[in-house]
C-alpha positions in Angstrom: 5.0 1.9 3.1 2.8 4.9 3.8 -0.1 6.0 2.4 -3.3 8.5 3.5 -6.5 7.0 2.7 -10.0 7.7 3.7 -12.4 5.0 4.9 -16.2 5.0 3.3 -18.8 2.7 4.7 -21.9 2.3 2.5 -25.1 0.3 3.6 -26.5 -1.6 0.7 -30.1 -3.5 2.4 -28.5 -5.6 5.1 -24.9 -5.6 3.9 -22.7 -3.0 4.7 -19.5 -2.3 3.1 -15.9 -0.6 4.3 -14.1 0.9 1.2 -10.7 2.3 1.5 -9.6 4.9 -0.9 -6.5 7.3 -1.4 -7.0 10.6 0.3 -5.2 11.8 -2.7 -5.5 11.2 -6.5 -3.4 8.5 -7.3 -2.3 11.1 -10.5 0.4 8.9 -12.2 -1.9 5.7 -13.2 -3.7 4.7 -16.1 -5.8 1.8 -16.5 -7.4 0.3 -19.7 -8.2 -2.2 -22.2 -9.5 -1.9 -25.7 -12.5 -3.6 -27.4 -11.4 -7.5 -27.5 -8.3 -6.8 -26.5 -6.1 -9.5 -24.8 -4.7 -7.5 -22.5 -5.1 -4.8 -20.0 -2.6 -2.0 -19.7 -1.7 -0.1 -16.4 1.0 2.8 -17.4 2.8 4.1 -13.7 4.9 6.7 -12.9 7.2 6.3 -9.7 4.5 7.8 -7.1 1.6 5.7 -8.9 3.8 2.3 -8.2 4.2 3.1 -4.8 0.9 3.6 -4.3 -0.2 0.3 -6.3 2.1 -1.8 -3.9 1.0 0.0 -0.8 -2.7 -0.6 -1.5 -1.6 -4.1 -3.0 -0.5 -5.0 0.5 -3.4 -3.5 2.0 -5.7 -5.7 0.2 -3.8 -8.6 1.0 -4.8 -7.3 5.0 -8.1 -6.4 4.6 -10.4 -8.8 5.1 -13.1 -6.9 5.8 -12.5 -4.1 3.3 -12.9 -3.3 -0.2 -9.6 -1.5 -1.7 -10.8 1.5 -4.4 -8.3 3.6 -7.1 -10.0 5.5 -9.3 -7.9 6.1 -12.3 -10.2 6.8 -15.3 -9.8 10.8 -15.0 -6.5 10.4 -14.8 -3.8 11.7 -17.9 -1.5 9.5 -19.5 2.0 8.6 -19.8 4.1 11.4 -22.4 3.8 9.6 -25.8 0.8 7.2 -25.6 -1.9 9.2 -27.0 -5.6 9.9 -26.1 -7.5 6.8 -24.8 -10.8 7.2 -25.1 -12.9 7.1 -22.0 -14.8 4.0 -22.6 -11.9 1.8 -22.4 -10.5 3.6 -19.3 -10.6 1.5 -16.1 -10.9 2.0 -12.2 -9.2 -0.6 -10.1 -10.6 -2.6 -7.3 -8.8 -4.8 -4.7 -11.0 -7.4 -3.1 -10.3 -10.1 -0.1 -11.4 -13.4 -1.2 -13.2 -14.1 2.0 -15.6 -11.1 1.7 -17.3 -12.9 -1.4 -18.3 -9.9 -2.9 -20.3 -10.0 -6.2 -18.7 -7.5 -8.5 -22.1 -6.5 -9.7 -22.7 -4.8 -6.7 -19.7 -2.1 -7.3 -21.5 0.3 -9.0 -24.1 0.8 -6.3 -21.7 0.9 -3.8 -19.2 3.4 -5.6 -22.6 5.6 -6.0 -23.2 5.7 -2.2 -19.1 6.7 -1.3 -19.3 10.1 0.6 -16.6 12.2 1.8 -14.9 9.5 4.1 -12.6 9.8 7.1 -9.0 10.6 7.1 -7.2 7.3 8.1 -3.2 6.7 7.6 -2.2 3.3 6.6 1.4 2.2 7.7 2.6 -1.2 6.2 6.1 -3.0 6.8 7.8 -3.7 3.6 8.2 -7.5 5.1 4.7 -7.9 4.1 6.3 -9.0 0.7 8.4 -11.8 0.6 11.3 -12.2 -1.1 11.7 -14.0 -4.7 13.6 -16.9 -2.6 10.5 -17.4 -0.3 7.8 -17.9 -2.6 7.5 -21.2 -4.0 6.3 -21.4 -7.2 5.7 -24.8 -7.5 2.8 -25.1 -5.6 1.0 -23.3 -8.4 0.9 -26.3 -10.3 -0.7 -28.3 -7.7 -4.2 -29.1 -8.3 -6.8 -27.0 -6.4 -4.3 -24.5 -5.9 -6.4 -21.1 -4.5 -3.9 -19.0 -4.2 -4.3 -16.9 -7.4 -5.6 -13.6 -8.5 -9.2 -13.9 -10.4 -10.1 -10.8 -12.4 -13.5 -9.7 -13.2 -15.5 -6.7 -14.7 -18.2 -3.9 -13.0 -19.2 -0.4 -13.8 -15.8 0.7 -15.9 -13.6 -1.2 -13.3 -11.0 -4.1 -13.1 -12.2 -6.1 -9.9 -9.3 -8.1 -8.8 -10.0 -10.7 -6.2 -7.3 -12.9 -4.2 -6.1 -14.2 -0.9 -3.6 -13.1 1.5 -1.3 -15.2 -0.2 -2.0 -14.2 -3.6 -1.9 -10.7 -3.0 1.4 -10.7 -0.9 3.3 -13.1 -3.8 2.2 -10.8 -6.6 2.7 -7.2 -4.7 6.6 -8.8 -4.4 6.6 -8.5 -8.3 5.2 -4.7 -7.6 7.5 -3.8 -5.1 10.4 -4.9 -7.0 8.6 -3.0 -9.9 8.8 -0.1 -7.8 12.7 -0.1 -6.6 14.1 -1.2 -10.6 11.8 0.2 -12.7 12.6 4.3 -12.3 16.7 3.4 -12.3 16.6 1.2 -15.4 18.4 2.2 -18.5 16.5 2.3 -21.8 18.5 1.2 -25.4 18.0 2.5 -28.5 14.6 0.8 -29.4 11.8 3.0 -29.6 9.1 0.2 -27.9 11.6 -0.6 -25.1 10.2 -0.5 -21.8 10.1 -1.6 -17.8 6.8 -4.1 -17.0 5.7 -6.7 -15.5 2.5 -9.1 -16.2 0.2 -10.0 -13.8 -2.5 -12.7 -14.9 -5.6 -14.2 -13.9 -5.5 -17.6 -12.5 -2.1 -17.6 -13.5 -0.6 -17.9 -16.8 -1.8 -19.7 -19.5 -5.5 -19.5 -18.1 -7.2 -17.5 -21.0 -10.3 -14.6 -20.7 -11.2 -14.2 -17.4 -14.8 -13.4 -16.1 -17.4 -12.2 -19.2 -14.6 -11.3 -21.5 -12.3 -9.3 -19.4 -8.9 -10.0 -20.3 -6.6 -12.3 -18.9 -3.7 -10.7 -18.8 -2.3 -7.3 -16.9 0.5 -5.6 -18.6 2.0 -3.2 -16.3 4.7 -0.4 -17.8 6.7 2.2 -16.3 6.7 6.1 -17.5 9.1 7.9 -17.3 7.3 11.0 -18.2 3.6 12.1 -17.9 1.5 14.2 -19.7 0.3 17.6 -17.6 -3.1 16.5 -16.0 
């Protein structure tokens, strides 16, 4: 998994922060969730998967680094009408162990400059396969391993640990190989996703209202950005 980024570092008092961003728009993504909605909805073309897995598993890496998409500008999938730019959502990726408030995003997006060119490289093995993961554990009290969504400055801040990042980017990456190939019926509302949720299923609204739930969809076609 390839994918050209650029690497920010922004000084905030004594803290300093490494972002990683695409070098290129991420162009077929689209983030966002209505007012009291229950879910959030992330529409993907075949290029905007790939991307979402590769910087999936680079999150999962980074322990040190904070993991950007911007996706509001972004058009959307052919079909799915004008959202309005209030409910559109950026994306941030976030390793647990940095601790990073997500009330600090906005002032460090405000302080990105141009970056430096950097090329990430990532084996596909950094995703285990479905028989590897075991499920159970979830139910185990104290369980950590789970992705924890929050809210900042018109972005979904998703926070997790190695483990958490690598079990749920399996579910992308087999997102990424099915979805494009799969055959559609007759039913208008039929569609490829997957659902990614905070704390796990079942947990409720996450972190000052932001929904719980992630629905991602495939696209087959895109409207002319």
């Amino acid at each position: 998994m390839r994918l050209r980024t650029k690497i920010h570092r922004v000084r905030l008092g004594r803290d300093e922060y490494r972002v990683i961003t695409p070098a290129r728009q991420t162009a077929g993504a689209l983030l966002y969730a209505g007012p009291g909605s229950t879910y959030m909805h992330l529409h993907l073309d075949r290029q905007g998967a790939e991307d979402l897995a590769t910087a999936w598993a680079l999150a999962a890496r980074s322990r040190r680094s904070l993991v950007h998409l911007p996706l509001r500008a972004n058009a959307g999938p052919a079909g799915l009408g004008d959202v309005p730019s209030e409910d559109r959502l950026d994306l941030l990726l976030v390793h647990h162990s940095l601790g990073f408030p997500a009330s600090r995003w906005k002032e460090v997006r405000a302080r990105l400059g141009a970056g430096t060119p950097h090329t990430v490289d990532l084996p596909v093995t950094d995703f285990p396969s479905e028989e590897e993961i075991d499920y159970e554990r979830h139910r185990f009290a104290g369980w950590r391993d789970r992705l924890r969504f929050s809210g900042a400055a018109h972005t979904l801040v998703v926070t997790g640990s190695p483990t958490a990042f690598r079990w749920s980017g399996s579910q992308l990456h087999e997102f990424t190989r099915e979805a494009p190939g799969w055959r559609f019926g007759w039913r208008p509302d039929e569609h490829y996703c997957i659902e990614l949720d905070h704390e796990g299923w079942g947990s409720g609204r996450a972190a000052k209202g932001v929904p719980a739930s992630l629905h991602i969809v495939y696209a087959h076609r895109w409207q002319a950005g």
